[in-house]
matplotlib code that plots the C-alpha trace (Angstrom):
import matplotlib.pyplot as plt

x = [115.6, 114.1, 110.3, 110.4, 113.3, 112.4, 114.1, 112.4, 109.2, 109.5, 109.6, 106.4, 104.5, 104.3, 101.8, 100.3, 99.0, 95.1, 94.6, 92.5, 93.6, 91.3, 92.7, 90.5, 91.5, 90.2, 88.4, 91.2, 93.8, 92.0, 92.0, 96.0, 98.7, 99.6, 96.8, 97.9, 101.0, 98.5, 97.1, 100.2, 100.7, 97.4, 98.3, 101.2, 99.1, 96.9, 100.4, 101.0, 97.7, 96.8, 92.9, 92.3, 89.4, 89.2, 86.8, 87.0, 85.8, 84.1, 84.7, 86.9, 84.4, 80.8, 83.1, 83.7, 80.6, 78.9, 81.1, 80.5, 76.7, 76.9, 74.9, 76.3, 76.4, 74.9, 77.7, 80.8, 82.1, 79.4, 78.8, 76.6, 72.6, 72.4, 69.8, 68.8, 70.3, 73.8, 72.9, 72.4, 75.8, 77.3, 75.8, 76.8, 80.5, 80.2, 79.2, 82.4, 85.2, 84.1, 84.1, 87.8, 88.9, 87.6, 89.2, 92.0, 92.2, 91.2, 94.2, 96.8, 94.7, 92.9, 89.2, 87.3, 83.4, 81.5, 79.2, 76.2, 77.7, 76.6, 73.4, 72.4, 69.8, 69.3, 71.1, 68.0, 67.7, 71.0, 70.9, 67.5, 69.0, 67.7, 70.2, 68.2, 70.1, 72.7, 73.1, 74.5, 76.7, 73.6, 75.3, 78.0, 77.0, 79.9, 78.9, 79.0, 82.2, 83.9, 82.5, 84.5, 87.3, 87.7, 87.3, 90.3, 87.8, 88.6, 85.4, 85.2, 82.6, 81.6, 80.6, 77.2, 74.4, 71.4, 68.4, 66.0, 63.3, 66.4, 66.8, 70.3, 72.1, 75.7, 77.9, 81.0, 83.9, 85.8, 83.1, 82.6, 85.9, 86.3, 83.0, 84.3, 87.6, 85.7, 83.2, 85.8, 88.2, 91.1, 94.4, 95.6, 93.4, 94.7, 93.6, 95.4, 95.0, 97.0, 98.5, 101.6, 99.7, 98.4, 99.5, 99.1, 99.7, 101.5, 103.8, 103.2, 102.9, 104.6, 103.6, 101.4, 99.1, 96.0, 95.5, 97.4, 95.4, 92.3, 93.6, 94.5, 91.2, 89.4, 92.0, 91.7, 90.1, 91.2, 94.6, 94.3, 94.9, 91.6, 92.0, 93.7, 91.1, 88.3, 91.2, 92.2, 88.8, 88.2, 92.0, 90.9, 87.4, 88.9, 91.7, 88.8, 86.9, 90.0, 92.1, 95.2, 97.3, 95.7, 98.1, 97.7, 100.2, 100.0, 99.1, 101.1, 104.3, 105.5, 105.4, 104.1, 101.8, 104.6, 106.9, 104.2, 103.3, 106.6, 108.7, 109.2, 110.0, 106.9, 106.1, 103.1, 101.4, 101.0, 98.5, 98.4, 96.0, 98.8, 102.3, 103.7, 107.6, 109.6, 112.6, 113.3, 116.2, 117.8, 117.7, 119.6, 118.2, 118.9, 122.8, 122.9, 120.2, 122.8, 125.8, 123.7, 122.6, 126.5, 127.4, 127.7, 128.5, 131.6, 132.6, 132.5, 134.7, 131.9, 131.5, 134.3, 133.6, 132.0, 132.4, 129.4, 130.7, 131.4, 127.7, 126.5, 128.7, 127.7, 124.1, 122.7, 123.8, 122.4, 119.0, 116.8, 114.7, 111.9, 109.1, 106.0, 108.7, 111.2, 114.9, 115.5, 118.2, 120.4, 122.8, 124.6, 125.0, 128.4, 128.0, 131.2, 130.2, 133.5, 133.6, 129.6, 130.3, 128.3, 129.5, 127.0, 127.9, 127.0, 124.6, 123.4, 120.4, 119.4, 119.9, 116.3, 114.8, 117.4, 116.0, 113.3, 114.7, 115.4, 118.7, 118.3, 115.4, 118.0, 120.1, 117.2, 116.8, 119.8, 120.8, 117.5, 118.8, 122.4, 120.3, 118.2, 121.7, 122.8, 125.8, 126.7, 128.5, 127.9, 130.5, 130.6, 133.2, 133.4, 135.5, 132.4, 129.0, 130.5, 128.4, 125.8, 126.2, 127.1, 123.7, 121.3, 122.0, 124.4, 127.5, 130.9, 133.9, 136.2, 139.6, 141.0, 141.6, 138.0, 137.4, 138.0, 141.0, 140.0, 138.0, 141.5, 143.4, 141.4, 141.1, 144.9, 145.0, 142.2, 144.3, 141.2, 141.5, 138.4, 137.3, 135.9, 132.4, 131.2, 127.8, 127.0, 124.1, 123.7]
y = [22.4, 22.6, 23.4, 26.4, 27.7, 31.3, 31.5, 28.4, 29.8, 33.2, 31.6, 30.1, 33.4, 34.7, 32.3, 31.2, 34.6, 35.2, 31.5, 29.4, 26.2, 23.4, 21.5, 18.1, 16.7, 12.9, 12.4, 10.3, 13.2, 15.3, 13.6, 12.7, 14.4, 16.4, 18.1, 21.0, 21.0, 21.2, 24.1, 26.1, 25.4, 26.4, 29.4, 29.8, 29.7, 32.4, 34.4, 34.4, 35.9, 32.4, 31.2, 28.4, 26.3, 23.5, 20.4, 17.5, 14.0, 11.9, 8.3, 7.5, 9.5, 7.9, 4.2, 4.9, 6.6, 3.4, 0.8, 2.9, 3.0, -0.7, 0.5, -1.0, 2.0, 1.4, 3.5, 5.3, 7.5, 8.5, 7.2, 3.9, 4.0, 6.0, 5.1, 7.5, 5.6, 6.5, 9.6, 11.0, 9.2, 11.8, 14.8, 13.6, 13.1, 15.8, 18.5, 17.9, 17.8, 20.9, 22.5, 20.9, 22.4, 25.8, 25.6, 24.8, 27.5, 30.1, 28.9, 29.7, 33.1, 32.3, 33.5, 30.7, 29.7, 26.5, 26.8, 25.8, 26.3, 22.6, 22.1, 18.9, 16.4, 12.6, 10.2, 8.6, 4.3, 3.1, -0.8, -1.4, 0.2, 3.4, 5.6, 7.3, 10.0, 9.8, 13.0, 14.4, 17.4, 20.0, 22.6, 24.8, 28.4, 30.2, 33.8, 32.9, 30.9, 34.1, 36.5, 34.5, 34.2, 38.0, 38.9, 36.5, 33.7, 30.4, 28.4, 24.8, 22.6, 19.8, 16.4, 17.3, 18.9, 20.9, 21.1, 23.5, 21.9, 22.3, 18.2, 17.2, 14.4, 12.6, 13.1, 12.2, 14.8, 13.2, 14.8, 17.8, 19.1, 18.3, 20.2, 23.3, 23.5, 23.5, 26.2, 28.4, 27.6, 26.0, 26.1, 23.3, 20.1, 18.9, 15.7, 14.9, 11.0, 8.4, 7.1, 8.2, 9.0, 7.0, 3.5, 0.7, -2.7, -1.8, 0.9, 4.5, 6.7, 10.2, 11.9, 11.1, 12.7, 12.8, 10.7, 8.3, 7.9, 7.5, 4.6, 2.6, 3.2, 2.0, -1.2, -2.3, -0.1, -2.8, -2.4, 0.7, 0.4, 0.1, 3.1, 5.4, 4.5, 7.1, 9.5, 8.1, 8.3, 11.8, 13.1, 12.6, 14.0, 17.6, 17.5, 17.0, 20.2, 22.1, 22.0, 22.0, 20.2, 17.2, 16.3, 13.4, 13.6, 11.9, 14.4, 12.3, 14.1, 17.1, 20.1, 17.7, 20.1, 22.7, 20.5, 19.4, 22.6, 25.0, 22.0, 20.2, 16.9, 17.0, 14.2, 12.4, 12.0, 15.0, 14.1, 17.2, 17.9, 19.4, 18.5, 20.4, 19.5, 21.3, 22.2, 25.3, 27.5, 29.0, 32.8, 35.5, 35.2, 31.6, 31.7, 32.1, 29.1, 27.0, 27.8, 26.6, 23.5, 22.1, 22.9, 20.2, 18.7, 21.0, 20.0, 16.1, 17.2, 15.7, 19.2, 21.7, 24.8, 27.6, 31.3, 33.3, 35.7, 32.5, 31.1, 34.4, 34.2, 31.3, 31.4, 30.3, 26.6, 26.2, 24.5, 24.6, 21.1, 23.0, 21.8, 23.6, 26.9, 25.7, 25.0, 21.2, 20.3, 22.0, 20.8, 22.5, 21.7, 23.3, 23.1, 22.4, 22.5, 22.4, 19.4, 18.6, 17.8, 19.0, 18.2, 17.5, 18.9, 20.4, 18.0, 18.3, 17.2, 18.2, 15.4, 15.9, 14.9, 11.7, 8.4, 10.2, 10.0, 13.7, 13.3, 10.8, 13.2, 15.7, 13.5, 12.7, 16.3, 17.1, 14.7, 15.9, 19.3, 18.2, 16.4, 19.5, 21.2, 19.2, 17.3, 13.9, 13.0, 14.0, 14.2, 14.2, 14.3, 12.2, 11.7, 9.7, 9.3, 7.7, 4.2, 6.5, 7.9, 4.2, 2.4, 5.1, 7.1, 4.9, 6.1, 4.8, 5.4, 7.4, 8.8, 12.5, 12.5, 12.4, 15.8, 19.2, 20.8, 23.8, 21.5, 19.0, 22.0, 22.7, 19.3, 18.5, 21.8, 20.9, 17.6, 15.8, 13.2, 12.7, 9.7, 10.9, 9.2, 9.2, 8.7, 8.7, 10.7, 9.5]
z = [87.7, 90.9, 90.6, 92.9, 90.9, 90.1, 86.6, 86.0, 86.9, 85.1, 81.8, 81.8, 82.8, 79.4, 78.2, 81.1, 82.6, 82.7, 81.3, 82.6, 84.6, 85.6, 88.7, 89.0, 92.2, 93.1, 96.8, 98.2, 97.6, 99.0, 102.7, 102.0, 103.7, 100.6, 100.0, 102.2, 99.8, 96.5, 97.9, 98.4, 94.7, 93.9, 95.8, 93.5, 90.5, 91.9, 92.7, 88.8, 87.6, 86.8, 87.0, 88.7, 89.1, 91.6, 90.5, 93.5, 93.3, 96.2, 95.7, 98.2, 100.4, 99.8, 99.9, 103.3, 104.3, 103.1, 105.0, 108.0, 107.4, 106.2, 102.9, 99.4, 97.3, 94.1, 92.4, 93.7, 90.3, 89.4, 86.1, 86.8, 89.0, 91.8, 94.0, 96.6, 99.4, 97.2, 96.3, 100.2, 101.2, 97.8, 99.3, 102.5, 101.1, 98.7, 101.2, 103.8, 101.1, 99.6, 103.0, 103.9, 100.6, 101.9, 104.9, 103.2, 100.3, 103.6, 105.2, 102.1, 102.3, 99.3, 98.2, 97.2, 96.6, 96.1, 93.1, 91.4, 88.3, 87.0, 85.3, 85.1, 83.7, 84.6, 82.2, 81.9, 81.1, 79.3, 78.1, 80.2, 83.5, 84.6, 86.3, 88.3, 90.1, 88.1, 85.8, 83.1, 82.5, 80.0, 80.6, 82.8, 84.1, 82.4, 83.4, 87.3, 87.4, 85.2, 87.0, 90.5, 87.8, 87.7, 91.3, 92.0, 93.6, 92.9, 92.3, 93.8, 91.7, 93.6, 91.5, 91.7, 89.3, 89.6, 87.4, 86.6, 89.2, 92.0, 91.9, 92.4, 90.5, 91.0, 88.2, 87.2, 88.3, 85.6, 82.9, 84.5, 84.6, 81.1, 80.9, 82.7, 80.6, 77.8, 78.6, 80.2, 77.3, 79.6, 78.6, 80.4, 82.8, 85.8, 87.1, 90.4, 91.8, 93.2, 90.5, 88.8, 85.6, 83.0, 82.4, 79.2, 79.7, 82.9, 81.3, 82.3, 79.2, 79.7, 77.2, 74.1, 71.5, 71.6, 68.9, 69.2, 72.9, 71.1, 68.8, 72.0, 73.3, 70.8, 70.4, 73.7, 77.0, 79.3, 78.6, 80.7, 84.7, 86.3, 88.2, 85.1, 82.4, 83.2, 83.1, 79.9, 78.1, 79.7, 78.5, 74.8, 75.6, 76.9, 73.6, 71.3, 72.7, 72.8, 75.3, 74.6, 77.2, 79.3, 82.6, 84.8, 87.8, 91.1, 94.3, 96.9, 95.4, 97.3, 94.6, 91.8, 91.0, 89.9, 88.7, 86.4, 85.5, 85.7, 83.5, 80.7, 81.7, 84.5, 86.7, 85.2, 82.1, 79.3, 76.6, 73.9, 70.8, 68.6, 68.4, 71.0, 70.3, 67.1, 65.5, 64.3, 63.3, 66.4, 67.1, 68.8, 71.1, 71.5, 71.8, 76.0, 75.9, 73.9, 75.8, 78.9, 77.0, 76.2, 79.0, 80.6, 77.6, 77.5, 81.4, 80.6, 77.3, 75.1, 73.3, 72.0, 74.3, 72.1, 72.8, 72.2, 69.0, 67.8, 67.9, 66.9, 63.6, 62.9, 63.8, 60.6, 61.0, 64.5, 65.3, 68.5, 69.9, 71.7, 74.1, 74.3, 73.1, 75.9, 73.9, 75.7, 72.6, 70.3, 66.9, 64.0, 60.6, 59.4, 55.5, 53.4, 49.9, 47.4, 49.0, 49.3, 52.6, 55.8, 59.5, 62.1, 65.2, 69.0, 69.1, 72.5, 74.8, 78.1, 80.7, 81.7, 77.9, 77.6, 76.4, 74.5, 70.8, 70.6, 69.8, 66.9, 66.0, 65.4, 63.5, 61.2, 60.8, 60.3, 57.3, 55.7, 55.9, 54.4, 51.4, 50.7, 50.6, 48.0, 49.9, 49.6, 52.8, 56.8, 58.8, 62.9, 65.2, 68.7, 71.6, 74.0, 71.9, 68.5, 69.2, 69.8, 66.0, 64.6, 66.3, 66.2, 63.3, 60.8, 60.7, 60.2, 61.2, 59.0, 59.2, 59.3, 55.8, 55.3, 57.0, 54.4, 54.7, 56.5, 58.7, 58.9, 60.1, 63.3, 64.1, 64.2, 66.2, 68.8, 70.2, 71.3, 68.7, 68.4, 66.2, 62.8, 61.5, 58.3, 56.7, 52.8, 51.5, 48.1]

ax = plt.figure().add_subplot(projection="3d")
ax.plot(x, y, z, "-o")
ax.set_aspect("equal")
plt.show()
């Protein structure tokens, strides 16, 4: 799928309109080529009754503010001391991104306003180093940035916080748009950077619950890519205060943004605080997503071609493999029980979700089904994938007489001798 397609596109709407998105974008995208392209995709977004808010970092920024000034900047993310040498190159650095951002959004004919929405106090002394002007999110001004929300104005939070007194502090934009999804109750944070996502011991991770992120935090932080662990850590910080879906994509790529967004396979990293992925017993309304599911299947004459009454009759032995309530897999289980024999079959996955163990997750699920049935044997047919059955789900391969009768019959009929496999269930 193309990620302007429209069908695409229309499918998401349902869930995501009047939610809540948090885009996190780092300073270094923000100066890149792309950006323009990001907006346009905000603008998107926006299109689709979809709330945006735009948090931007300023690394890059106060780096080369600093080389130009010839100052060493006592801390560029904003999570170490900030001396107030540092802090004036953040304002400094702070101050013109926001505006280029606004000139950008006015450009794709998009309200926007740069907020105060951040209250912040100093971090204080942490192992005998004062931080200075270094602060830390206390609080987000939820009222404001909703009441923006709900005139269609996209707030733009720059990574700085305000305290009571009217000091200013550096903060992390890491934190604070973790911060702001929390308070506004995000559905879904954004962080864009120049990476292709996350990566652990040099392996980018494509998706991953949140869990499971946390345990290789605590085994081993600098396993993480220097420049993707602060995403890391803040990715399980946002899950564990309740947002849902935590995305990590890299904003060189032209319409990353909605392919990230508007598919399931995405472009960067998805970390998720549920198990977004299920199957469940297909519905009527699920037969025209399985006839476009096989096929391609039934092109490449790796799947019999099925007419839809003949789905619909047999409805009751079809399952659906579903991302975030997106059908990405199908399979059948066609139960034979005089002869306590089921045969596996349709077993198809999108080419987009390959060589992500779906497909031996359906098998899995399917001879669990078989056993709960009672039957003692699973049957499959195969003219292309039988190694497929044999290595990944144990098979063996079988003759025609092992089919039932009834089942024997079609297959002499079909002429795709297809081999027969054969798995014992008890």
């Amino acid at each position: 799928m193309k990620p302007t397609d429209l069908r695409g596109i229309l499918q998401y709407i349902p869930q995501f309109r009047e939610r809540t998105f948090i885009i996190s974008v780092d300073g270094a995208i923000v100066t890149s080529e792309n950006f323009a392209n990001i907006l346009l995709d905000i603008a998107v977004l926006r299109s689709l009754n979809i709330r945006v808010v735009l948090v931007h970092g300023a690394a890059a920024q106060i780096k080369a503010l600093a080389e130009e000034q010839k100052i060493a900047p006592s801390n560029l993310d904003g999570s170490g001391v900030t001396d107030a040498a540092t802090l004036k190159l953040a304002l400094t650095a702070a101050n013109r991104l926001t505006h280029e951002i606004l000139e950008g959004l006015s450009a794709s004919d998009l309200r926007a306003a740069c907020t105060n929405a951040i209250i912040a106090h100093p971090m204080g002394i942490i192992q005998g180093a004062n931080r200075l002007f270094t602060g830390k999110v206390e609080r987000v001004d939820v009222e404001l940035l909703q009441t923006l929300l709900a005139q269609g104005v996209i707030p733009v939070i720059p990574p700085l916080g305000f305290d009571g007194d009217g000091k200013t502090y550096r903060v992390n934009s890491d934190g604070v748009a973790v911060a702001v999804a929390e308070a506004l109750k995000a559905i879904k944070l954004i962080f864009i950077t120049t990476t292709d996502g996350l990566y652990y011991q040099a392996r980018l991770i494509r998706q991953m619950l949140v869990g499971d992120l946390i345990t290789l935090l605590e085994k081993g932080k600098w396993e993480f890519s220097s420049e993707t662990h602060s995403k890391a850590q803040h990715a399980a910080a946002a899950c564990r205060a309740g947002v849902q879906r935590v995305h990590i994509i890299n904003g060189q790529v032209d319409e990353g943004l909605l392919a990230e967004v508007f598919s399931n396979e995405g472009i960067g990293t998805l970390i998720y605080a549920n198990e977004y992925q299920q199957i469940r017993p297909a519905k009527k309304k699920d037969v025209r997503a399985i006839q476009l599911l096989t096929q391609k299947g039934v092109e490449t004459d790796e799947l019999v071609k099925r007419t839809r009454a003949s789905i619909e009759k047999h409805l009751g032995d079809y399952y659906i493999f579903e991302i975030d309530k997106n059908p990405v897999a199908c399979v059948a289980l066609h139960a034979h029980p005089e002869q306590s024999k089921g045969e596996l079959a349709c077993l198809f996955v999108n080419p987009s979700h390959e060589n992500q163990g779906i497909g031996r997750k359906l098998i899995q699920f399917v001879e669990s089904k078989a056993r709960e049935m009672g039957l003692n044997e699973l049957l499959t047919l195969s003219t292309q994938a039988f190694t497929y059955f044999q290595s990944k789900g144990g098979f063996a391969e079988g003759t025609r007489e092992d089919l039932p009768p009834s089942r024997r019959e079609k297959y002499d009929q079909s002429g795709r001798n297809s081999k027969v496999l054969v798995k014992k269930l008890k």
